[in-house]
N, CA, C and O atoms as a GROMACS GRO file, in nm:
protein
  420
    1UNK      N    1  -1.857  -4.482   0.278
    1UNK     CA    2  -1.972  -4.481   0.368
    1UNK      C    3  -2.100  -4.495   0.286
    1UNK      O    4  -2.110  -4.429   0.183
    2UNK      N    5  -2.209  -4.584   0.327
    2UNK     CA    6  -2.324  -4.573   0.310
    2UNK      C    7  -2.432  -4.535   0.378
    2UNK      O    8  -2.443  -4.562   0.497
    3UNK      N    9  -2.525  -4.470   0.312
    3UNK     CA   10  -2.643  -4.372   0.402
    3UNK      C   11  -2.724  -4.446   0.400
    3UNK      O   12  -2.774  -4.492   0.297
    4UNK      N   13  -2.771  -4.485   0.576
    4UNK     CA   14  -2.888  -4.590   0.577
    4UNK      C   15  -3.014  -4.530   0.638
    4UNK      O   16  -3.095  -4.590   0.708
    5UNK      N   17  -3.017  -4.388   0.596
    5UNK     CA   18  -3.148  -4.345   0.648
    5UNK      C   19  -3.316  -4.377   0.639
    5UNK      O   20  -3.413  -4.375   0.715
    6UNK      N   21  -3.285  -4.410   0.487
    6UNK     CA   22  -3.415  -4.473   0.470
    6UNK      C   23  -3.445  -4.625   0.527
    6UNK      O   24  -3.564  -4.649   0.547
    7UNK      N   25  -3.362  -4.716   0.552
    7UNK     CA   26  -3.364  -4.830   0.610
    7UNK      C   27  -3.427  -4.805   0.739
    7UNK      O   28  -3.545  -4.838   0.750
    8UNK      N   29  -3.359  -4.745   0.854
    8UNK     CA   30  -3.377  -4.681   0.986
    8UNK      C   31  -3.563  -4.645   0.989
    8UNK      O   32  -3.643  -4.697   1.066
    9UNK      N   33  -3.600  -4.522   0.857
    9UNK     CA   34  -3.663  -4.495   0.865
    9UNK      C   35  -3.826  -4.580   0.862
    9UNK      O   36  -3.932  -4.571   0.925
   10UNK      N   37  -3.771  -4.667   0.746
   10UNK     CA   38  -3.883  -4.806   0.752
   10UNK      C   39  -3.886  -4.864   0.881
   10UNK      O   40  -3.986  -4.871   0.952
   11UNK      N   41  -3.770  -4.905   0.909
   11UNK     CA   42  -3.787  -4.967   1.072
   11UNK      C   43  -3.878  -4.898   1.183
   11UNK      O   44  -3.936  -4.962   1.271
   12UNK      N   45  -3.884  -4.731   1.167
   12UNK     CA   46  -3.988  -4.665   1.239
   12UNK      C   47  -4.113  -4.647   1.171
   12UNK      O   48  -4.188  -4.550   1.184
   13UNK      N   49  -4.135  -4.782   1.069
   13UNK     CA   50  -4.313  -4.699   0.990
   13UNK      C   51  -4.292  -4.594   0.927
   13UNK      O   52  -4.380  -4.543   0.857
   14UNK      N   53  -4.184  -4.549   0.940
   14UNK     CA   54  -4.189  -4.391   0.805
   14UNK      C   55  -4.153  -4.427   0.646
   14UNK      O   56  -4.047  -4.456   0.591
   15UNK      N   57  -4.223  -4.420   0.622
   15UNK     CA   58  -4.228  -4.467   0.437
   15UNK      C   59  -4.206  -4.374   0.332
   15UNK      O   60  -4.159  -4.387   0.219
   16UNK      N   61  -4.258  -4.263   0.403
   16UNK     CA   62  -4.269  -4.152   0.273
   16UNK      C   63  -4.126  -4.007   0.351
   16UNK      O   64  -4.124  -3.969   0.468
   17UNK      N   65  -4.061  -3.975   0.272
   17UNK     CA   66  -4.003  -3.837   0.323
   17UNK      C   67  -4.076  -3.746   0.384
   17UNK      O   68  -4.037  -3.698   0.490
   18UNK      N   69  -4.192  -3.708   0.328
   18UNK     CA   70  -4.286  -3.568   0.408
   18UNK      C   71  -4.324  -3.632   0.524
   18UNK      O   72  -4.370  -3.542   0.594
   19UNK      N   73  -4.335  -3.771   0.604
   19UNK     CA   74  -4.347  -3.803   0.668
   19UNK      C   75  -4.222  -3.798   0.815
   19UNK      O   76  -4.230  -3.799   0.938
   20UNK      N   77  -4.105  -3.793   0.702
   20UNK     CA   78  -3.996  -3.829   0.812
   20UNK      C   79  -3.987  -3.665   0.851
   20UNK      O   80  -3.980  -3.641   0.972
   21UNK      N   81  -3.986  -3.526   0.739
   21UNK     CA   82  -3.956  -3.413   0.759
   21UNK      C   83  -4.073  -3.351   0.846
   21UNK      O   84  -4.047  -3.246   0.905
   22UNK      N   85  -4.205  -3.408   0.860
   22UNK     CA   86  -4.307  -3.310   0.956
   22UNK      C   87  -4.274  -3.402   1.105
   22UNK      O   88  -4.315  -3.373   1.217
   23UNK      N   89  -4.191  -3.512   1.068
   23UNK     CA   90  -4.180  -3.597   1.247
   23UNK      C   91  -3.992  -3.508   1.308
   23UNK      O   92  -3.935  -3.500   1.416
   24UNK      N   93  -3.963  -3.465   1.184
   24UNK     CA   94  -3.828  -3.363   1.256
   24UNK      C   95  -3.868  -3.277   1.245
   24UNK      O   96  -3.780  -3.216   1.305
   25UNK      N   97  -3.947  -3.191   1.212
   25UNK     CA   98  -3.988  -3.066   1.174
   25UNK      C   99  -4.073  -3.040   1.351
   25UNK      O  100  -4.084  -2.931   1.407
   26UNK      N  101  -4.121  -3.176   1.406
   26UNK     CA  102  -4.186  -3.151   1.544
   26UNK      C  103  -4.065  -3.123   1.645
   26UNK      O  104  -4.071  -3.036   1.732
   27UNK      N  105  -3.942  -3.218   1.623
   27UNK     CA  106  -3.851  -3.210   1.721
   27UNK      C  107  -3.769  -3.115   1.659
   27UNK      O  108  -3.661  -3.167   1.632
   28UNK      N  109  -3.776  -2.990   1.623
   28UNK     CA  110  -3.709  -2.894   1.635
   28UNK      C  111  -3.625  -2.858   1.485
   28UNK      O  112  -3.558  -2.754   1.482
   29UNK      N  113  -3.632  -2.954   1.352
   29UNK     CA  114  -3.514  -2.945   1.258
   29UNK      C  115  -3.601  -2.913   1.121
   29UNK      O  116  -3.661  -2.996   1.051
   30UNK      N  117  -3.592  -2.780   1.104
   30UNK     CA  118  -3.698  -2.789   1.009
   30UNK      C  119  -3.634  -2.770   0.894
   30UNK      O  120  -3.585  -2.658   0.880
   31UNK      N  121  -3.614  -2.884   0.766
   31UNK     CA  122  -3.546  -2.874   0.677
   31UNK      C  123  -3.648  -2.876   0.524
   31UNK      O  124  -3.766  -2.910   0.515
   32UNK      N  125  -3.575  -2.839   0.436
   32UNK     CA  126  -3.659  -2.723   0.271
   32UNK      C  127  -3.668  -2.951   0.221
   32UNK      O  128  -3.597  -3.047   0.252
   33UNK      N  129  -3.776  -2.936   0.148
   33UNK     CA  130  -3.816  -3.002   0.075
   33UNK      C  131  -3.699  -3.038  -0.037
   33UNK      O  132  -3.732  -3.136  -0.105
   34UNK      N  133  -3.560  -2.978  -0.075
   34UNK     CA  134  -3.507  -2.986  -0.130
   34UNK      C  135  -3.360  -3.093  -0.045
   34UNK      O  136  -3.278  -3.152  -0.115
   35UNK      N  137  -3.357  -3.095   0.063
   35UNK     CA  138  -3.250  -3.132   0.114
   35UNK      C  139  -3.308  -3.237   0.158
   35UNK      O  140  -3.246  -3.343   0.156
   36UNK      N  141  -3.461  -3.230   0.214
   36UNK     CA  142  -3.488  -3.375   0.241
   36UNK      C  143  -3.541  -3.486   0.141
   36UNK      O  144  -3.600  -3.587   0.179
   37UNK      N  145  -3.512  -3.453   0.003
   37UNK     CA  146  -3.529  -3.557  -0.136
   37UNK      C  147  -3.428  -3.608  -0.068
   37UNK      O  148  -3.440  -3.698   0.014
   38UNK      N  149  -3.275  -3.529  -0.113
   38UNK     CA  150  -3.128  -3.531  -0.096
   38UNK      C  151  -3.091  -3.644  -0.006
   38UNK      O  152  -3.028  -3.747  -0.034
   39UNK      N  153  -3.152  -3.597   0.126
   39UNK     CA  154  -3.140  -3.737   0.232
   39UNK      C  155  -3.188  -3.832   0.212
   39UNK      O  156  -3.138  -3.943   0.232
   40UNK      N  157  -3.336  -3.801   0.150
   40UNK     CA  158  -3.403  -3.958   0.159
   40UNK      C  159  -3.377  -4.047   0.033
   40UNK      O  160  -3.395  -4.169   0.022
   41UNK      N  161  -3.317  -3.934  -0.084
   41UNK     CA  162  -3.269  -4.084  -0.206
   41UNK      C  163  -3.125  -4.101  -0.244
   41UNK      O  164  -3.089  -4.170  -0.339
   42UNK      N  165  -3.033  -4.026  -0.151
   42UNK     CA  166  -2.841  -4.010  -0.206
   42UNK      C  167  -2.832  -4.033  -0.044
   42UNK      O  168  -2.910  -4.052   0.049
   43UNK      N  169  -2.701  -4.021  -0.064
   43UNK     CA  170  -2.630  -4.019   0.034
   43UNK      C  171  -2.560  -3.876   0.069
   43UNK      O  172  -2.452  -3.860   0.013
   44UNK      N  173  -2.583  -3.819   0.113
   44UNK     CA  174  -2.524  -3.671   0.136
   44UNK      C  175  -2.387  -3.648   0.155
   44UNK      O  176  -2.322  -3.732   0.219
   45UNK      N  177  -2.331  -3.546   0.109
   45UNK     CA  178  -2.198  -3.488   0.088
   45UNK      C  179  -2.125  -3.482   0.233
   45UNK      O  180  -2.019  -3.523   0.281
   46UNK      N  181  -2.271  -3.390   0.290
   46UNK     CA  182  -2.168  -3.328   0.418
   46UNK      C  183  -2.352  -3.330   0.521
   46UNK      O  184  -2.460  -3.314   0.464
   47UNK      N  185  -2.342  -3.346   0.626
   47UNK     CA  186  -2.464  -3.294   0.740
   47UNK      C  187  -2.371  -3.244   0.845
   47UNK      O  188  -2.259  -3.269   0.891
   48UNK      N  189  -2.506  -3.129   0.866
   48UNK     CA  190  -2.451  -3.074   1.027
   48UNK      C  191  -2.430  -3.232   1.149
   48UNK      O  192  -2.459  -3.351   1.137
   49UNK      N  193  -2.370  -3.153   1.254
   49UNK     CA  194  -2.366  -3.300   1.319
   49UNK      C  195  -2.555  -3.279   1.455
   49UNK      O  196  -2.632  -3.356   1.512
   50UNK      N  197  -2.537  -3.110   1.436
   50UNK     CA  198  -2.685  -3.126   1.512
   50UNK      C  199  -2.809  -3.183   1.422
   50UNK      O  200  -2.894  -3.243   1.488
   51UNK      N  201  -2.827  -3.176   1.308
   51UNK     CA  202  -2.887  -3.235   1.246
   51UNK      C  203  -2.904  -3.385   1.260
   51UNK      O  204  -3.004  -3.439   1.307
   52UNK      N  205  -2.808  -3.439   1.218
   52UNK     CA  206  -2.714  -3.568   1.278
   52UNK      C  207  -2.817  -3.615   1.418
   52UNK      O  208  -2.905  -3.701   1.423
   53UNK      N  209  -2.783  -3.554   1.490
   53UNK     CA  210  -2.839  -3.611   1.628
   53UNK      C  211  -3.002  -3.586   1.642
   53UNK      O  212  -3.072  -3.660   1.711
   54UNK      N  213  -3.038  -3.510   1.592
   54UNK     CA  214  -3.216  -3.478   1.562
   54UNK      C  215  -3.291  -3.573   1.458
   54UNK      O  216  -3.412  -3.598   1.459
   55UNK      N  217  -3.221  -3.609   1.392
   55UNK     CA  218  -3.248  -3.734   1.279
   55UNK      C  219  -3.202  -3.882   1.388
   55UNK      O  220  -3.256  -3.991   1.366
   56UNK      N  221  -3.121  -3.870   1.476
   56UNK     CA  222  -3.101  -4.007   1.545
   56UNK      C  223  -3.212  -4.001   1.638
   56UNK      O  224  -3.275  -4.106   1.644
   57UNK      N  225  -3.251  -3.914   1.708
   57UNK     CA  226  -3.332  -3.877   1.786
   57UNK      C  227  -3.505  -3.924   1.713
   57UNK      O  228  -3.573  -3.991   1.791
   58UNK      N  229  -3.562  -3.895   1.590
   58UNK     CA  230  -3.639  -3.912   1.560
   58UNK      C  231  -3.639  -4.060   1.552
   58UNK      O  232  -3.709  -4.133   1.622
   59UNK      N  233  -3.565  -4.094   1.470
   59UNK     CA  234  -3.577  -4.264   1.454
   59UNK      C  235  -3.502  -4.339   1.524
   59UNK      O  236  -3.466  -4.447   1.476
   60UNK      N  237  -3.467  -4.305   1.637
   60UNK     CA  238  -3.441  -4.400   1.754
   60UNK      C  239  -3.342  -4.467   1.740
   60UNK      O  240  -3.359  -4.585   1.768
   61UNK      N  241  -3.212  -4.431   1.698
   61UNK     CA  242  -3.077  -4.498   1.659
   61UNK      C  243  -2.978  -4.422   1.688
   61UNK      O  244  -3.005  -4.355   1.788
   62UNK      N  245  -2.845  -4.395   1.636
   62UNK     CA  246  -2.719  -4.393   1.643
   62UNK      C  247  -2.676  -4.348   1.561
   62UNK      O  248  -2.746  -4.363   1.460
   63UNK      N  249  -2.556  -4.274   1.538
   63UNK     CA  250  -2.498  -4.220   1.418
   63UNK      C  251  -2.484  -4.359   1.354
   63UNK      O  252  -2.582  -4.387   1.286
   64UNK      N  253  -2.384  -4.458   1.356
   64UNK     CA  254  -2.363  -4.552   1.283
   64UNK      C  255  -2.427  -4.650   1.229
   64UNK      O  256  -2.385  -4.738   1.154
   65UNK      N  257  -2.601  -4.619   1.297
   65UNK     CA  258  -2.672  -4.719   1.229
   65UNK      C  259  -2.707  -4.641   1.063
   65UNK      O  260  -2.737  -4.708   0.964
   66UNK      N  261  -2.694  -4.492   1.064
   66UNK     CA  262  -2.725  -4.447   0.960
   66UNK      C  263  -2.595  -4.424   0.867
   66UNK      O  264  -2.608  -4.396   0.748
   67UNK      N  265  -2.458  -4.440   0.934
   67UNK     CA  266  -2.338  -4.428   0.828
   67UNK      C  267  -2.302  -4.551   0.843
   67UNK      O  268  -2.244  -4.581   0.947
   68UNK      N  269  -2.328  -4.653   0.743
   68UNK     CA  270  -2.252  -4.804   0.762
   68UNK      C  271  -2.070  -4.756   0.640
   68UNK      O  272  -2.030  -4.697   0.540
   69UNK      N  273  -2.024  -4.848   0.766
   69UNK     CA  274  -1.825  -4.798   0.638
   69UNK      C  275  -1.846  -4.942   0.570
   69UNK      O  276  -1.908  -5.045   0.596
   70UNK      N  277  -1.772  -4.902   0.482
   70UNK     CA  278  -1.761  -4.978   0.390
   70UNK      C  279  -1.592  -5.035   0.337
   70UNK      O  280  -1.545  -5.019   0.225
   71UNK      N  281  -1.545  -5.082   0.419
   71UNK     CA  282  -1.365  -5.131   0.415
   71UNK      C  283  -1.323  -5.134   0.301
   71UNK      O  284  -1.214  -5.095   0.260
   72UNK      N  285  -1.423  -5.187   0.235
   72UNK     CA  286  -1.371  -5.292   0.068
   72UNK      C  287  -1.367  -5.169  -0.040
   72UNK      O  288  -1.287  -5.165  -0.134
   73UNK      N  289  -1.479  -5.058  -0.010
   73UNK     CA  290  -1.430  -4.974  -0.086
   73UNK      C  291  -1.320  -4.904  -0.080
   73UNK      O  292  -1.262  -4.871  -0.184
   74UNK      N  293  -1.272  -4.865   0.058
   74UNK     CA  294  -1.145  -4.818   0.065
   74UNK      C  295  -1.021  -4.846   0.055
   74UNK      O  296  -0.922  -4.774   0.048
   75UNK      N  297  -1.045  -5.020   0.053
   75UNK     CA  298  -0.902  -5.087  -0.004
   75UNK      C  299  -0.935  -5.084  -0.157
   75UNK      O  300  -0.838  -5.033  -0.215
   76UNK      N  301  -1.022  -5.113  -0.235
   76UNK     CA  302  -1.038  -5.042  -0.366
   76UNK      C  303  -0.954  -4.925  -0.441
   76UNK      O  304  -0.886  -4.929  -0.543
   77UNK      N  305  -0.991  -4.801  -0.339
   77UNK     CA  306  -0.927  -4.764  -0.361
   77UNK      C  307  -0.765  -4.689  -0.382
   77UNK      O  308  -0.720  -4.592  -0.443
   78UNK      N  309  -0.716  -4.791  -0.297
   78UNK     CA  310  -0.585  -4.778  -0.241
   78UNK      C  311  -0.478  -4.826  -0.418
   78UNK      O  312  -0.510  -4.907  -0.506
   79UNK      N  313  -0.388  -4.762  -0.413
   79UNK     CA  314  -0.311  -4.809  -0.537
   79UNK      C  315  -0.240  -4.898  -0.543
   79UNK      O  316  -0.159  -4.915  -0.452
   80UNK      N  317  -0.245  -4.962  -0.621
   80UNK     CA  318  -0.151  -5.113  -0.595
   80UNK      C  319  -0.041  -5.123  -0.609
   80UNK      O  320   0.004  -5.093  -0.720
   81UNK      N  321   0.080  -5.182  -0.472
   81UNK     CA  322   0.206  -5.174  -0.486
   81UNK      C  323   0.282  -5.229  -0.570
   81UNK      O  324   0.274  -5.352  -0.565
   82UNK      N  325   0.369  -5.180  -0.663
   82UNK     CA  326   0.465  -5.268  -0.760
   82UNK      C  327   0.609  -5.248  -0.696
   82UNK      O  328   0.639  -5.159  -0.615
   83UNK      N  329   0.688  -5.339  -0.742
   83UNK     CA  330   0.820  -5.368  -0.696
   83UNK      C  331   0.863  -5.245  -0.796
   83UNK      O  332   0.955  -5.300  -0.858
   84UNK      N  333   0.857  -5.157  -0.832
   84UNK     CA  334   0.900  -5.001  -0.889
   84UNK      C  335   0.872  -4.947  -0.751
   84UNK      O  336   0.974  -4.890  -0.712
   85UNK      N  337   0.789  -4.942  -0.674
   85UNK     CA  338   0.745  -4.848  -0.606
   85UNK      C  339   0.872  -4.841  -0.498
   85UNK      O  340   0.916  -4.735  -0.453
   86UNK      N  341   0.918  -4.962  -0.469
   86UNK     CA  342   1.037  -4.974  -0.354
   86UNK      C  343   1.162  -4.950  -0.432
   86UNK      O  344   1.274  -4.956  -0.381
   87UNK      N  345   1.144  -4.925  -0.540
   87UNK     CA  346   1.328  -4.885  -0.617
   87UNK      C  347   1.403  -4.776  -0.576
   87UNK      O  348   1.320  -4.687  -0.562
   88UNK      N  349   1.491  -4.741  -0.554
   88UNK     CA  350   1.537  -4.600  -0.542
   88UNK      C  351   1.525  -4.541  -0.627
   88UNK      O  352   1.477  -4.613  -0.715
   89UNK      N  353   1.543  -4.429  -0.666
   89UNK     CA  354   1.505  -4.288  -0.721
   89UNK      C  355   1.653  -4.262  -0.803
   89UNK      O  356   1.766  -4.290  -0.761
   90UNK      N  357   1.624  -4.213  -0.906
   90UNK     CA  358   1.747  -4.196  -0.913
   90UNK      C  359   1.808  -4.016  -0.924
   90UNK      O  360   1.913  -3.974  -0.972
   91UNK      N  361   1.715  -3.955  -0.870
   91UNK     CA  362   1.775  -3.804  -0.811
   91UNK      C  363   1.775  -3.841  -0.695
   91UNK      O  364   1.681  -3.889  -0.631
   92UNK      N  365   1.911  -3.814  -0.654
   92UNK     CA  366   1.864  -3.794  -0.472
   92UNK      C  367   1.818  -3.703  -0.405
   92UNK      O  368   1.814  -3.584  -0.438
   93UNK      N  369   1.769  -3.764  -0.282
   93UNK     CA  370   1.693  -3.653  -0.235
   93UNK      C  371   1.778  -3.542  -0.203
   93UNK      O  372   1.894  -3.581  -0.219
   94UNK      N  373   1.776  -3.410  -0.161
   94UNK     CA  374   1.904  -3.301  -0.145
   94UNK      C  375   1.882  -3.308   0.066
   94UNK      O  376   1.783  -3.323   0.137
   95UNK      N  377   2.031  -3.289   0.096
   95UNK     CA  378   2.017  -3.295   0.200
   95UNK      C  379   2.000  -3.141   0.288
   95UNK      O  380   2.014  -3.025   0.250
   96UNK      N  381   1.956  -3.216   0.462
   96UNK     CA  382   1.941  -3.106   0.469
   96UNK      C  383   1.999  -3.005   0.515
   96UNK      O  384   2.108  -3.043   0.555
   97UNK      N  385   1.988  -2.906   0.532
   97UNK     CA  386   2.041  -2.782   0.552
   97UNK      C  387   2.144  -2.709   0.430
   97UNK      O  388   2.232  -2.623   0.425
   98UNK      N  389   2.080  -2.793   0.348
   98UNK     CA  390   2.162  -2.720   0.201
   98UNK      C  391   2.060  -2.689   0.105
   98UNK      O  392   1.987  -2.769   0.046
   99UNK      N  393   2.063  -2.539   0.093
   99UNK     CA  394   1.955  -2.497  -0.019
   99UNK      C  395   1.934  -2.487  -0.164
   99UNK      O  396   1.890  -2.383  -0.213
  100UNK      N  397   1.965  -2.594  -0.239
  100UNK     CA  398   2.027  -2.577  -0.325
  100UNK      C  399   1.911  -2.706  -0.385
  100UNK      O  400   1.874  -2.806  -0.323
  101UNK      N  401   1.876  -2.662  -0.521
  101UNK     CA  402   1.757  -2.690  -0.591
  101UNK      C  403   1.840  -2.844  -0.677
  101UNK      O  404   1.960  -2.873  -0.684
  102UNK      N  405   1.748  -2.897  -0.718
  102UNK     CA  406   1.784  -3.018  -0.815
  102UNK      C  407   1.801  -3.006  -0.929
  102UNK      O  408   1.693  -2.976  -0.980
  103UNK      N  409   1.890  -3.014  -1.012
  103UNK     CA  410   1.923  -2.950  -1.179
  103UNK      C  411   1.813  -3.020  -1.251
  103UNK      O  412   1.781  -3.132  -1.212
  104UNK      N  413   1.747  -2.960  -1.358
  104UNK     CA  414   1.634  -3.018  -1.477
  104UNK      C  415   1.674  -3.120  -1.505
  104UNK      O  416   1.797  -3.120  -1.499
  105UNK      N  417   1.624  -3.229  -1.538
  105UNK     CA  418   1.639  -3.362  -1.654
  105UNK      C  419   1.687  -3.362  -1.723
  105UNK      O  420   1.689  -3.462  -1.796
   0.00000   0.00000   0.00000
């Protein structure tokens, strides 16, 4: 995911952060000078989702105009299949209803 808050935020004339935090700070979300760097130059870890909607609310959008996905990174990171991966094993698996552990190597 990418955080497109500051994009959004240009689109409403808001240029500067202390600008975007005293225009949520009117509609009800009053957040520390420290979390709103956080938003306005990274991409954040985790947000409330009321937050979420008070930030869509100010700049006139949608959750997804501010989380764009990103596919390509997630096939990135997917591991790449090798013809090992489809081999059988050569412990078998133990079946079930028998409790009985797999001997060491």
């Amino acid at each position: 995911m990418r955080w497109n808050m500051r994009m959004k935020a240009a689109e409403q004339g808001i240029w500067k952060s202390t600008e975007l935090r005293r225009r949520l700070a009117e509609a009800g979300l009053e957040i520390s000078a420290g979390k709103m760097s956080a938003l306005w130059t990274g991409t954040p870890t985790t947000i409330r989702l009321d937050d979420l909607d008070v930030i869509c609310s100010v700049l006139h959008c949608v959750p997804s105009d501010l989380l764009i996905c990103e596919p390509e990174l997630v096939a990135a990171r997917r591991p790449a299949r090798t013809a090992t991966a489809n081999a059988p094993t050569s412990t078998p698996a133990p079946r079930p209803g028998r409790r009985r552990s797999v001997p060491p190597a």
